[in-house]
N, CA, C and O atoms as a GROMACS GRO file, in nm:
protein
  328
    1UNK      N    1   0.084  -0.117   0.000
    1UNK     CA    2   0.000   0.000   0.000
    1UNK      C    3   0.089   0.124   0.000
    1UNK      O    4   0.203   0.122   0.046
    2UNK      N    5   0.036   0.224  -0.050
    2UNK     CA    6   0.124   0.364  -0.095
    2UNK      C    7  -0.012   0.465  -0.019
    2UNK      O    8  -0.129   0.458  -0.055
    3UNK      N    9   0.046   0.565   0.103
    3UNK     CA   10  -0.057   0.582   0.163
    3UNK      C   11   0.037   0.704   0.183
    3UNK      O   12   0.158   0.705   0.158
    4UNK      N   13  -0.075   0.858   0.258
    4UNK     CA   14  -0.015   0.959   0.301
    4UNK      C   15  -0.090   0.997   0.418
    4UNK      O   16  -0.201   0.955   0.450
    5UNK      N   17  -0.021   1.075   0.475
    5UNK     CA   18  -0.142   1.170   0.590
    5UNK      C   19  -0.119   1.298   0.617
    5UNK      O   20  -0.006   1.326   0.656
    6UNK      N   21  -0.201   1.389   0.606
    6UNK     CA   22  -0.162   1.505   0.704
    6UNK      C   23  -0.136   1.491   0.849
    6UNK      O   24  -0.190   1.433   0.943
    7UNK      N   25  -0.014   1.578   0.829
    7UNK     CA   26   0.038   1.604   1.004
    7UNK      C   27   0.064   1.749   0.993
    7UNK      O   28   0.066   1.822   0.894
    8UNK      N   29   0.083   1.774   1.117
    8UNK     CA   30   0.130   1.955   1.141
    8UNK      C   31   0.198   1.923   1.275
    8UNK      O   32   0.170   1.842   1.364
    9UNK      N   33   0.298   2.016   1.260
    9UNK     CA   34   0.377   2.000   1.372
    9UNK      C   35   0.332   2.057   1.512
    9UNK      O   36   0.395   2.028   1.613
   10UNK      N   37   0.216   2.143   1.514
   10UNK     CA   38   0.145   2.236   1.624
   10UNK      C   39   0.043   2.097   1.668
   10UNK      O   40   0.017   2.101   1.789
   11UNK      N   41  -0.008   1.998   1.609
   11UNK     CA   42  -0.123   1.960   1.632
   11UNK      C   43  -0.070   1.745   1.612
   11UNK      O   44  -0.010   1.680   1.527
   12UNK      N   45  -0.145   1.712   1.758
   12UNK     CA   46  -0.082   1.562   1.743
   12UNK      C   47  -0.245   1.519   1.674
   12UNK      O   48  -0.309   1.447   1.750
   13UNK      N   49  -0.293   1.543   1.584
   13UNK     CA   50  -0.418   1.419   1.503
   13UNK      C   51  -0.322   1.412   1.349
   13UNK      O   52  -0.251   1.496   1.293
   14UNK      N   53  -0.349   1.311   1.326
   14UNK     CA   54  -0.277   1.248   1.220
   14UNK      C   55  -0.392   1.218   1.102
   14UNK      O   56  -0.468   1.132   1.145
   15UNK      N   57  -0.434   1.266   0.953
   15UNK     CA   58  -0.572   1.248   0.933
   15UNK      C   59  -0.518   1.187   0.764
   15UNK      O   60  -0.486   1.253   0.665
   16UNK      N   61  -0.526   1.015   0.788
   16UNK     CA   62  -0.478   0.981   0.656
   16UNK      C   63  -0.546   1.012   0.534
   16UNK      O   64  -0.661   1.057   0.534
   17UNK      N   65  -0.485   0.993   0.435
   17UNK     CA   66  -0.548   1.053   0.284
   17UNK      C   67  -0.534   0.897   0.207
   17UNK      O   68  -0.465   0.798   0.232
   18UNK      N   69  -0.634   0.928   0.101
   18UNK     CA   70  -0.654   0.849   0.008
   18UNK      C   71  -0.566   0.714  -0.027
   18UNK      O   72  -0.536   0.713  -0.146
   19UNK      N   73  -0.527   0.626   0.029
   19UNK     CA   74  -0.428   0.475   0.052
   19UNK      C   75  -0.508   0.455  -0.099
   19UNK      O   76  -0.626   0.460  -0.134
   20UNK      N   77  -0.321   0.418  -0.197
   20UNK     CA   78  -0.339   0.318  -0.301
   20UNK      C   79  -0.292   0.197  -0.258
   20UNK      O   80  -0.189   0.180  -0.192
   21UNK      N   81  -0.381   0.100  -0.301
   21UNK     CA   82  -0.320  -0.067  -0.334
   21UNK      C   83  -0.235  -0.071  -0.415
   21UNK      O   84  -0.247  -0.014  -0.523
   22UNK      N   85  -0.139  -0.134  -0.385
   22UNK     CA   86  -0.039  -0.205  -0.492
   22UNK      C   87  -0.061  -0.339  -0.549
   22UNK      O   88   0.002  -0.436  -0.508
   23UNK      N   89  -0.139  -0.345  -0.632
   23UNK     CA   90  -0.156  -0.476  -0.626
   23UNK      C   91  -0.171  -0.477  -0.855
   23UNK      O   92  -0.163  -0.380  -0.930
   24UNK      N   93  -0.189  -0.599  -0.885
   24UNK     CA   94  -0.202  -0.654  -1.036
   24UNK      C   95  -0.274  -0.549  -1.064
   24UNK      O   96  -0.335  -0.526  -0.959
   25UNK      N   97  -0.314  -0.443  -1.169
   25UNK     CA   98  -0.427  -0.376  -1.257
   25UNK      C   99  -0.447  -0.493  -1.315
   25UNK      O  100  -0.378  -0.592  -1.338
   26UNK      N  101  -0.618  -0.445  -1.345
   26UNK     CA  102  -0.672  -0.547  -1.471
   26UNK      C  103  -0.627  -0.505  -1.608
   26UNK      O  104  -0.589  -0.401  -1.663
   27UNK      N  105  -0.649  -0.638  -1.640
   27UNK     CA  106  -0.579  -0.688  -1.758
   27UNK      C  107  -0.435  -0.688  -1.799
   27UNK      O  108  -0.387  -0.711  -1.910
   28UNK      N  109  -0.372  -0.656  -1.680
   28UNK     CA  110  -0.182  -0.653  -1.650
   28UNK      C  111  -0.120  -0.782  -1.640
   28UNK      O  112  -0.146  -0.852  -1.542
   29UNK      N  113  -0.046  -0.820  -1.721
   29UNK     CA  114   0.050  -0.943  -1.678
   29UNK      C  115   0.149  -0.934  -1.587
   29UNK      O  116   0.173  -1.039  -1.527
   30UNK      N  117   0.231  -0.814  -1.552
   30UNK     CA  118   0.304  -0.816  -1.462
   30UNK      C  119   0.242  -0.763  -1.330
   30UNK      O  120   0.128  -0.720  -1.347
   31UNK      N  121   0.290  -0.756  -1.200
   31UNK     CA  122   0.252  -0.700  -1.063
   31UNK      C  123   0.290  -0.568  -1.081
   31UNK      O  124   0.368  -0.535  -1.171
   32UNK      N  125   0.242  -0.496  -1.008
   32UNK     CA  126   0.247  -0.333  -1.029
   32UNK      C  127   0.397  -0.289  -0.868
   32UNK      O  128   0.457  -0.360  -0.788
   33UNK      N  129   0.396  -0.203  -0.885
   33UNK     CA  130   0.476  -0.160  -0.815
   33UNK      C  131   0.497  -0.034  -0.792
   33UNK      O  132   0.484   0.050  -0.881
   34UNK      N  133   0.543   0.006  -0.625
   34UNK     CA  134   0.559   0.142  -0.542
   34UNK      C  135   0.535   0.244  -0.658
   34UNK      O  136   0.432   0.304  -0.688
   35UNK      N  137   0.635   0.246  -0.704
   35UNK     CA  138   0.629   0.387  -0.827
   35UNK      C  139   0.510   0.437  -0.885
   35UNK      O  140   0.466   0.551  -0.880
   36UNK      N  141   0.438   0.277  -0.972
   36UNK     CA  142   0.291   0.341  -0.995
   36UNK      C  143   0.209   0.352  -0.916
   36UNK      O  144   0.117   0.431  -0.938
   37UNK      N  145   0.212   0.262  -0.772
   37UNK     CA  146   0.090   0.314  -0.658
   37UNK      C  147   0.114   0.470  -0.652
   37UNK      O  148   0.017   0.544  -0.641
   38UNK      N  149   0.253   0.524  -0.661
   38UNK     CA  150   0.266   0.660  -0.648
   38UNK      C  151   0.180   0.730  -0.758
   38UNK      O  152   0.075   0.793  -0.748
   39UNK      N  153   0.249   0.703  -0.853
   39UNK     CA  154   0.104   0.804  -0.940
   39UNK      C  155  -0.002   0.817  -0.935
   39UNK      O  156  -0.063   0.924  -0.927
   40UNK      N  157  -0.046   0.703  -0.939
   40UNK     CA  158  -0.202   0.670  -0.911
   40UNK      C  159  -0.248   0.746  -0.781
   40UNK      O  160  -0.356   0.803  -0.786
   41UNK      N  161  -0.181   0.751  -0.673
   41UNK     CA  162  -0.159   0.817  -0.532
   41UNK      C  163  -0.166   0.974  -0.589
   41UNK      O  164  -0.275   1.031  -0.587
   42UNK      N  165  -0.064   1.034  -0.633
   42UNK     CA  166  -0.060   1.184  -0.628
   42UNK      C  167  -0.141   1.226  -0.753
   42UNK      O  168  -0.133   1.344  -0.784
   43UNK      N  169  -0.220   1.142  -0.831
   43UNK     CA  170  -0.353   1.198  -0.919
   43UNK      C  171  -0.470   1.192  -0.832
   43UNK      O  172  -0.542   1.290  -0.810
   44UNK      N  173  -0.490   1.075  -0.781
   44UNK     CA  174  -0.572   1.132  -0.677
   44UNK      C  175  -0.577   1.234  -0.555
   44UNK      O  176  -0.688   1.249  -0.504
   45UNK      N  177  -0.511   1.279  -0.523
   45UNK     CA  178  -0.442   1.347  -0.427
   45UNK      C  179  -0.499   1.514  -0.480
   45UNK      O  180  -0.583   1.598  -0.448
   46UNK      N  181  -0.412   1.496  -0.558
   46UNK     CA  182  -0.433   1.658  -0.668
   46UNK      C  183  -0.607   1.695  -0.701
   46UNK      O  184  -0.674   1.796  -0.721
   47UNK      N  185  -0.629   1.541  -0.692
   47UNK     CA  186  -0.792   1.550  -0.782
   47UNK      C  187  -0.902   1.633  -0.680
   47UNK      O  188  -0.988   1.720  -0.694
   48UNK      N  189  -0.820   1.519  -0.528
   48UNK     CA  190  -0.929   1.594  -0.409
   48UNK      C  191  -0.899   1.677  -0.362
   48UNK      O  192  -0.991   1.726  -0.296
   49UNK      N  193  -0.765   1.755  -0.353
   49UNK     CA  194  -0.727   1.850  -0.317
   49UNK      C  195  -0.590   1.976  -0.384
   49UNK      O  196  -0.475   2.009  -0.354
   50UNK      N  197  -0.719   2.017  -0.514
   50UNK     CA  198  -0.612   2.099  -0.631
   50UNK      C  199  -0.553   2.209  -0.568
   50UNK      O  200  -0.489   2.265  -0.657
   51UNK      N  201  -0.540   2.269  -0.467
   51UNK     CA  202  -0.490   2.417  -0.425
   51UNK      C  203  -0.419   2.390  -0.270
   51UNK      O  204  -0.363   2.479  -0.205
   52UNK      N  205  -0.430   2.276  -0.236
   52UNK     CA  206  -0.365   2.279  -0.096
   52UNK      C  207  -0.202   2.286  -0.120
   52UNK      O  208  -0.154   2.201  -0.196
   53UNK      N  209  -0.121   2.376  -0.063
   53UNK     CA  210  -0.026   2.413  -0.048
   53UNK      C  211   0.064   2.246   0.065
   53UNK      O  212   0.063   2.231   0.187
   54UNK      N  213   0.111   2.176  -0.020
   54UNK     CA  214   0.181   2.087   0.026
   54UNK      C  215   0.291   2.022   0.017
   54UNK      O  216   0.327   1.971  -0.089
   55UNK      N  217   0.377   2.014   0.158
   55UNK     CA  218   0.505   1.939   0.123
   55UNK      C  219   0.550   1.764   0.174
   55UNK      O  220   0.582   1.713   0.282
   56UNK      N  221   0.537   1.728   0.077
   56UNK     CA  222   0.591   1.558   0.072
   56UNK      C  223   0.717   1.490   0.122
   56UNK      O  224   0.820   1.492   0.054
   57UNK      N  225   0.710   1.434   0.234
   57UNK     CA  226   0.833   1.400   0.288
   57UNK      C  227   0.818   1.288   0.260
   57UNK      O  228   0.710   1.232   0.281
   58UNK      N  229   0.978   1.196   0.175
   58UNK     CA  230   0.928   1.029   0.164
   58UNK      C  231   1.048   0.987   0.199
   58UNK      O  232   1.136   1.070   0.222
   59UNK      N  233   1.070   0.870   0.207
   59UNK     CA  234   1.160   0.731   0.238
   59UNK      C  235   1.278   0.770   0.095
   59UNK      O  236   1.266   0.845  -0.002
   60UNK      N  237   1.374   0.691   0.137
   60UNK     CA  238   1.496   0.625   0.032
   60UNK      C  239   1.437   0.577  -0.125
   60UNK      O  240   1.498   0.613  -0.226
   61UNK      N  241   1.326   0.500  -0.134
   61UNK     CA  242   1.317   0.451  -0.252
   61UNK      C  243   1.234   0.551  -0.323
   61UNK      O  244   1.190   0.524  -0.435
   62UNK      N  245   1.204   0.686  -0.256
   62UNK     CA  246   1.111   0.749  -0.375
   62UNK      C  247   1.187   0.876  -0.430
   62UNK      O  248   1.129   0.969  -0.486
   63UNK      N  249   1.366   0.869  -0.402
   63UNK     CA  250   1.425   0.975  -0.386
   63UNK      C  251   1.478   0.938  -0.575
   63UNK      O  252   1.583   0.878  -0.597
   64UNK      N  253   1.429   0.962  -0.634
   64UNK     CA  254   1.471   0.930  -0.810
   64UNK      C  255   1.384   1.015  -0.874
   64UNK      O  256   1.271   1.039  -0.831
   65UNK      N  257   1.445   1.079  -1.007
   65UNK     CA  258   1.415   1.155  -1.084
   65UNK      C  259   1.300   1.147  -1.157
   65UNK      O  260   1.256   1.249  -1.210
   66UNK      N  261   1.226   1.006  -1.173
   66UNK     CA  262   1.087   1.000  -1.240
   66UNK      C  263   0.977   1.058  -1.142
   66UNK      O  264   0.896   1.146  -1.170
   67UNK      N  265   0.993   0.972  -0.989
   67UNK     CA  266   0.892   1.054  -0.900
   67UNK      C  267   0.924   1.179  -0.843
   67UNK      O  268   0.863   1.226  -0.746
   68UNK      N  269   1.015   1.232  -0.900
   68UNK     CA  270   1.022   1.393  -0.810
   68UNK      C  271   0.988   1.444  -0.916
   68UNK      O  272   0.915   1.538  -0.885
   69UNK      N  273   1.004   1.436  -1.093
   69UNK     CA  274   0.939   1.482  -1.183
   69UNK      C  275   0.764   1.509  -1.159
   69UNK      O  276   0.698   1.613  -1.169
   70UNK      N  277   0.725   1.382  -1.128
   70UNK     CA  278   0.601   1.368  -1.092
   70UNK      C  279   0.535   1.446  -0.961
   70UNK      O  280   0.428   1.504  -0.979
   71UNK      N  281   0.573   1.447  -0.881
   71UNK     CA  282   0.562   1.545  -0.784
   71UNK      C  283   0.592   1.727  -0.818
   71UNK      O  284   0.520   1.820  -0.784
   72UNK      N  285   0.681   1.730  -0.872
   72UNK     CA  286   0.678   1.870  -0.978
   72UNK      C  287   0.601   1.866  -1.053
   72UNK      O  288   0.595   1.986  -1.083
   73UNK      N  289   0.499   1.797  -1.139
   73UNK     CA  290   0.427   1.835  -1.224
   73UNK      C  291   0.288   1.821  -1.100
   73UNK      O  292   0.208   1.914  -1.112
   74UNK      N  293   0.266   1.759  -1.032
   74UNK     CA  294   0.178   1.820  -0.952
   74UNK      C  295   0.176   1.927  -0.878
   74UNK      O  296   0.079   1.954  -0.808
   75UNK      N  297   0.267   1.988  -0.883
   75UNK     CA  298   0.290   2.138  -0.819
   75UNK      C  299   0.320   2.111  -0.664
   75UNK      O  300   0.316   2.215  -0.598
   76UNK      N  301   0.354   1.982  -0.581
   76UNK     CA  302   0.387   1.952  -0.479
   76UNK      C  303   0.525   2.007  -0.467
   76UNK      O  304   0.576   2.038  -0.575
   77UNK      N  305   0.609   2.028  -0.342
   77UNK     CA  306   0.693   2.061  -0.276
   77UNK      C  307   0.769   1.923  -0.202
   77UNK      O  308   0.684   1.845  -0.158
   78UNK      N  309   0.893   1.883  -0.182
   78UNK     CA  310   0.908   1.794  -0.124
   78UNK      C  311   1.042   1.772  -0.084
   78UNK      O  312   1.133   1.847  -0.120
   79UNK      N  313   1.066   1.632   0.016
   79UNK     CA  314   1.160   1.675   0.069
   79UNK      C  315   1.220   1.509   0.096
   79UNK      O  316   1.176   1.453   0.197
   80UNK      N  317   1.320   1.431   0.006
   80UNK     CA  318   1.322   1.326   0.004
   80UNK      C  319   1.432   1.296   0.064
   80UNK      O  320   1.542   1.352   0.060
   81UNK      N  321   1.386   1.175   0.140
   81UNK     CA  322   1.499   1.103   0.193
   81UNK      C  323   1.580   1.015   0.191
   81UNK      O  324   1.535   0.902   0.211
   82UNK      N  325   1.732   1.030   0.165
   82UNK     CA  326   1.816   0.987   0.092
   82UNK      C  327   1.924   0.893   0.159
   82UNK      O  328   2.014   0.844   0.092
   0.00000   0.00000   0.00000
């Protein structure tokens, strides 16, 4: 699963957002994987929330030039960890 949440550093509620499955698409022969749960993740993301001013903190494996492209074309901000 490829999942996010709002946090704020003033405030301890944690309020998750939209969780993709990683799992086979139909009609796919191969298994899907992190990268596209990510897209699929930050189109929806954008879809429910086009104007929220947000910055993306992620793990080691999302620190590569296709998903930070992708995160720039959603107009996200972010801050990867390497």
């Amino acid at each position: 699963m490829f999942a996010g949440a709002f946090v704020h550093p003033n405030h301890s509620e944690v309020i998750p957002t939209c969780p993709e499955i990683i799992v086979r698409q139909d009609g796919s022969s191969k298994n899907d994987c992190e990268r596209n749960g990510a897209k699929r993740y930050l189109d929806d993301f954008r879809r429910d929330h086009p104007l929220l001013k947000t910055i993306v903190i992620e793990d080691g494996p999302s620190s590569n030039a296709p998903h930070i492209r992708e995160l720039q074309h959603h107009d996200l901000r972010y801050i990867p960890g390497v």
